[in-house]
C-alpha positions in Angstrom: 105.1 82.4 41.9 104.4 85.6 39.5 107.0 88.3 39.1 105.9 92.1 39.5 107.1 94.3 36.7 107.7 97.9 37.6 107.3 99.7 34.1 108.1 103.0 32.6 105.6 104.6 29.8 106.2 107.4 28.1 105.4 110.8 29.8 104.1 112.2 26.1 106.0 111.4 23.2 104.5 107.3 22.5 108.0 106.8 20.5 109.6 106.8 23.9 108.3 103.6 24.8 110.9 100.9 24.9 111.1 97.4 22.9 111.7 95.7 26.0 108.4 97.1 27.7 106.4 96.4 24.9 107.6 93.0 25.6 106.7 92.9 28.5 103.5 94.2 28.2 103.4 91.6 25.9 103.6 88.5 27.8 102.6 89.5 31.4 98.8 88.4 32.4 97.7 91.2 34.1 98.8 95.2 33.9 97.3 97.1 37.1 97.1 100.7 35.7 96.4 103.9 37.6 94.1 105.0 34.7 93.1 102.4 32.5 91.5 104.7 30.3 94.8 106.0 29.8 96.5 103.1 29.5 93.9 101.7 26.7 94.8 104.1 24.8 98.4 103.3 24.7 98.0 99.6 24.6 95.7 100.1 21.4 98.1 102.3 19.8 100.6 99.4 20.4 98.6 96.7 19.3 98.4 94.9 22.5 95.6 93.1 24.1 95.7 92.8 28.2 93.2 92.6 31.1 93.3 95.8 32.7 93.0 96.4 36.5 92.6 99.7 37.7 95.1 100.4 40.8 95.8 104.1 41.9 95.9 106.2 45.1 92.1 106.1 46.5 92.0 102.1 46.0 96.2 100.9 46.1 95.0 99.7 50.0 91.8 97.8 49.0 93.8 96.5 45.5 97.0 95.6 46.7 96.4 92.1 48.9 94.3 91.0 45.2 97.3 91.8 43.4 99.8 89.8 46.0 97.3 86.9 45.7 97.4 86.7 41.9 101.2 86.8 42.1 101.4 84.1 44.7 99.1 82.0 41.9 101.8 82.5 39.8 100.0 85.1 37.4 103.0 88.1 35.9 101.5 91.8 36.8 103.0 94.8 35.2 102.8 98.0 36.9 102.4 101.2 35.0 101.3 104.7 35.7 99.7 107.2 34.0 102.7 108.8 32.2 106.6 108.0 33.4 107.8 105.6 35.9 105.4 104.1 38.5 106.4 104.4 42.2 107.6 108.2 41.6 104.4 110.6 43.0 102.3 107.6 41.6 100.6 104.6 42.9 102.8 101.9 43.3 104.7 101.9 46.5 102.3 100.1 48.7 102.1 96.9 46.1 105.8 96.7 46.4 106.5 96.9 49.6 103.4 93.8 50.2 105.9 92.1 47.6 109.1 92.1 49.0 107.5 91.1 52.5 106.1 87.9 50.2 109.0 87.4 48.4 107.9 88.0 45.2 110.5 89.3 42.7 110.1 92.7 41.0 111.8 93.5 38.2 112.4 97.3 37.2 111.8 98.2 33.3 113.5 101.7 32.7 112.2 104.3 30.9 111.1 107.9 31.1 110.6 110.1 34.2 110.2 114.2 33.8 112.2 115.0 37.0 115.3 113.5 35.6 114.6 114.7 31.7 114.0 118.3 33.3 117.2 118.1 35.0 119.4 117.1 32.3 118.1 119.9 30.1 118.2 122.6 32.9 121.7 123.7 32.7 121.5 123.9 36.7 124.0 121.2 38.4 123.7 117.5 38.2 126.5 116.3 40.4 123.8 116.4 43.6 120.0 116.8 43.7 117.1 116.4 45.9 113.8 116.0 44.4 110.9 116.7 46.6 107.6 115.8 44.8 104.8 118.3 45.3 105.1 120.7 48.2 102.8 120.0 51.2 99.4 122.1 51.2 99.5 121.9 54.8 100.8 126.0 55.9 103.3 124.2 59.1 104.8 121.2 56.3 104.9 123.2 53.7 106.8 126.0 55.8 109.1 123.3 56.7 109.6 122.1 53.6 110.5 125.9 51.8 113.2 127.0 54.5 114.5 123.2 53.3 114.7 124.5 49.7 116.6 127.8 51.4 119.4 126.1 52.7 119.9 123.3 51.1 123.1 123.3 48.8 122.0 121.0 46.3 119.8 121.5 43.3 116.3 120.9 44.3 113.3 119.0 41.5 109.9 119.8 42.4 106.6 118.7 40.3 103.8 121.7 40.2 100.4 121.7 39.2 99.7 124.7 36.9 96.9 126.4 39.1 99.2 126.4 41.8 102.1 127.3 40.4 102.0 131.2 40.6 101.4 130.6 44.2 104.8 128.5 44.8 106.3 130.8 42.3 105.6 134.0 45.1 106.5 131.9 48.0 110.3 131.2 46.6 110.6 134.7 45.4 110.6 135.9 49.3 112.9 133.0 50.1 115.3 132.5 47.3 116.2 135.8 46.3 118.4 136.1 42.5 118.8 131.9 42.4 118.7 130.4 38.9 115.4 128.5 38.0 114.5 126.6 35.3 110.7 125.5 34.4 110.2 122.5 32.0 106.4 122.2 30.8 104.8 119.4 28.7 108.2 117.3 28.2 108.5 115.3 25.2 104.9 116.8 24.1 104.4 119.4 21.2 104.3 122.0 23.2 107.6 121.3 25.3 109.3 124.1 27.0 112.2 125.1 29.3 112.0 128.7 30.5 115.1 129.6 32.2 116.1 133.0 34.5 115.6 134.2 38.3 112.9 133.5 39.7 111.2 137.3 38.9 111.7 136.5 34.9 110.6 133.0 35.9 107.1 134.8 37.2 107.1 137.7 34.3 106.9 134.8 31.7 104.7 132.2 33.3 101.3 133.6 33.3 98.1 131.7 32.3 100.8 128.5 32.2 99.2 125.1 31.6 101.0 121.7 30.9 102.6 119.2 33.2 105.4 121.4 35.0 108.6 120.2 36.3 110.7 123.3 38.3 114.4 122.8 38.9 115.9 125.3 41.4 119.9 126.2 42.0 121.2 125.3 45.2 122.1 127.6 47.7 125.8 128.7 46.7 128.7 127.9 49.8 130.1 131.1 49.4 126.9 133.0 50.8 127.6 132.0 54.2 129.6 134.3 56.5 130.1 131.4 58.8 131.0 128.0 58.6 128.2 125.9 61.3 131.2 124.6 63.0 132.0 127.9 63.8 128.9 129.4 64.6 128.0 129.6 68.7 125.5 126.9 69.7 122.7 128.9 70.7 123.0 131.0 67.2 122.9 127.7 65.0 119.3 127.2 66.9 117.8 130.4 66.5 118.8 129.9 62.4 116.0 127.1 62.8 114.0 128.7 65.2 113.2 131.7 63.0 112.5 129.1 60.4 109.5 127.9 62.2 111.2 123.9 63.4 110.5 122.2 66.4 112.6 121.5 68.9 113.1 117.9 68.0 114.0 118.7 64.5 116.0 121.9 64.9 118.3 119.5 67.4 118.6 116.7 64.4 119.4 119.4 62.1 122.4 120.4 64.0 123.7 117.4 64.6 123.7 116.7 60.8 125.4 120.3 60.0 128.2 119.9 62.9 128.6 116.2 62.1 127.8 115.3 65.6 125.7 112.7 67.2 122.1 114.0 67.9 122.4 113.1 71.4 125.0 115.1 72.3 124.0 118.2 70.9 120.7 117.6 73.7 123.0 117.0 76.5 124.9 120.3 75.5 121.5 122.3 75.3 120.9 120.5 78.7 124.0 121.4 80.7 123.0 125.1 79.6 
C-alpha cells in the first residue's frame, strides 16, 4: 500500500521550500497538484521530473477514488497546492478523509502557510486564535459569521481576495469600532507588506490593493463588557443574539456555551417560561 504525502510549498519566496520536501518530491510516483501549471514551474526550478495529476476543487470528487486506487496499488502520491500547505482553503480534504476510511497512511511535510506567518508578524496576540478562511458571500452566513468576529475574544485570521477587500473592510468598520488590525499582502514576495492601525487607517491606506492578503483582527477586549453572561437575565442573553440576526437553534447553543451549561437545559428553561 502507497503512503499519501500532505506537502507544504512555498507561498512566494522558492527558498522556502524544505530539503525534506524536495525529497519527497523526489521519490514519490505521483504529485496530484491543484495547478499543475503552477507546480511545473516549481518542479523545473527544482530539477525534478514527476507525473503530474491535476486535483483541485471542481474535480477533487471525480479525482479522489483514482487517487485512493493508485495508493491501494502501492504507488506514493504527494499532495501539494498551489502556494502553502494543502488542506488549508485548498483542495485536499476530500482525498484524505477517503484515506483514512482505507487506511492508508498520510504523512504531513511542514512548511509554509500565510495565516500563521501573518500572525506571527502582526503584533496582535498569539496565545488564542481563530482563523476563519474567506467570509461567506451568502448575506444570512456571512451575517453570522461577522457578529462571530464581534464577540469573539480571541484574535481572528481571515484570507481576502483584493477586489473584495474594501467591501469586508466597510463591513468590520460598523462592527468593530477602534480594534487593532493588521493586513499582510504578498508574504515572502517582493512586494511583502504589513500595514498596521484601526480599521479607518487600515481603509485610508488600502486603496487600489492587490496581492494575496491575509487580515489579522484583535479580539474583542474582556473589559468592554458591563456584564459578565452569568450574570446577565436569561431573556437579555437571547435578545444579544437575536439582534444579531441567529436562529433559534443557534442562539440556544450559544448560551449554553457562554453560561457553561448544557444546551438542553437552557431549552427547558426557555420552555417553563
Amino acid at each position: 500500500m502507497g503512503k499519501l504525502y500532505i506537502v507544504a510549498t512555498p507561498i512566494g519566496n522558492l527558498e522556502d521550500i524544505t530539503l525534506r520536501a524536495i525529497h519527497i518530491l523526489e521519490k514519490v510516483d505521483l504529485i496530484a497538484a491543484e495547478d499543475t501549471r503552477h507546480t511545473l514551474k516549481l518542479l523545473n526550478h527544482l530539477g525534478i521530473t514527476k507525473p503530474l495529476v491535476s486535483y483541485h476543487r471542481h474535480n477533487e470528487e471525480i479525482k479522489t477514488q483514482a487517487l485512493i486506487e493508485k495508493l491501494l496499488e502501492g504507488q506514493d502520491i504527494a499532495l501539494v497546492s498551489d502556494a502553502g500547505t494543502p488542506g488549508i482553503c485548498d483542495p485536499g480534504e476530500v482525498v484524505i478523509k477517503k484515506c483514512i476510511e482505507n487506511k492508508i497512511q498520510i504523512i504531513p511535510i511542514p512548511g509554509s502557510c500565510a495565516m500563521i506567518n501573518a500572525l506571527i508578524a502582526s503584533g496582535i496576540t498569539t496565545r488564542e486564535f481563530i482563523f476563519l478562511g474567506f467570509l461567506p458571500l451568502n448575506k444570512k452566513l456571512r451575517k453570522e459569521k461577522l457578529s462571530e468576529i464581534k464577540s469573539s475574544e480571541k484574535t481572528i485570521i481571515l484570507y481576502e481576495a483584493p477586489h473584495k477587500l474594501m467591501a469586508t473592510l466597510n463591513d468590520f468598520k460598523e462592527i468593530l469600532q477602534e480594534r487593532k488590525m493588521v493586513l499582510a499582502r504578498e508574504l515572502t514576495k517582493i512586494h511583502e507588506e504589513f500595514i498596521r492601525g484601526t480599521i479607518e487607517e487600515i481603509i485610508e491606506k488600502s486603496e487600489n490593493i492587490k496581492g494575496e492578503i491575509v487580515l489579522i483582527i484583535e479580539g474583542n477586549p474582556k473589559s468592554d463588557r458591563n456584564k459578565s453572561y452569568e450574570e446577565l437575565p436569561l431573556e437579555e442573553h437571547y435578545q444579544l443574539y437575536e439582534e444579531q440576526g441567529l436562529e433559534k437553534k443557534e442562539i440556544i447553543k450559544r448560551i449554553a456555551k457562554d453560561r457553561g451549561t448544557n444546551k438542553n437545559e437552557i431549552y427547558q428553561k426557555f420552555i417553563e417560561k
